[in-house]
C-alpha positions, 0 to 999 in steps of 0.5 A: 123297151128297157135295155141293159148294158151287158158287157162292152169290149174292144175287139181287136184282130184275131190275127196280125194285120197290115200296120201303117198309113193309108191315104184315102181318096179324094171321094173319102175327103168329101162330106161330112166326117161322122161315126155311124153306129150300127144297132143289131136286134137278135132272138137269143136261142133256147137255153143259151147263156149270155157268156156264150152270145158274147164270146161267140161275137167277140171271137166273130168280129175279132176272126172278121177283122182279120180280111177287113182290118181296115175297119180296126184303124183310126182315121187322122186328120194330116196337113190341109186338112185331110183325113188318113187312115191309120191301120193300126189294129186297134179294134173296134167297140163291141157293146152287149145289151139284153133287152129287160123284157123278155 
């Protein structure tokens, strides 16, 4: 499969969310710190332009990033070792790809 790489966006909190530390629990300081990226596969509909696939997932992600906004944070390491959570709106990476051969 040949894929090409269509657009890639930082999406960030339709609305203004909670800024500020979070602690994370002794289960969350266990195990191995690793990024987790997740691929989606979608059928395009009939006669739909690329420009409208695209805004409608940044505006999905940026509206769904309001209730979870903790997904739009950093993690941090702090003192001893330990990870903290900074909400900080800072969005997540969106990346747009269309497979070539269809």
């Amino acid at each position: 499969m040949a894929v090409s790489l269509k657009g890639c966006y930082t999406v960030k909190p339709w609305e203004k969310t909670w800024c500020g530390r979070l602690a994370l629990s002794e289960l969350d300081q266990t195990g191995q710190v690793t990024h987790v990226p997740t691929l989606y596969f979608y059928h395009p509909p009939e006669n739909c332009m690329y420009s409208t696939i695209a805004s409608t997932l940044r505006d999905s992600l940026s509206r769904v990033l309001v209730p979870f906004y903790t997904l739009a944070g950093r993690l941090h390491w702090i003192n001893n070792g330990r990870l903290e959570l900074h909400c900080n709106a800072s969005g997540r990476c969106l990346k747009l790809c269309f497979d070539l051969s269809i």
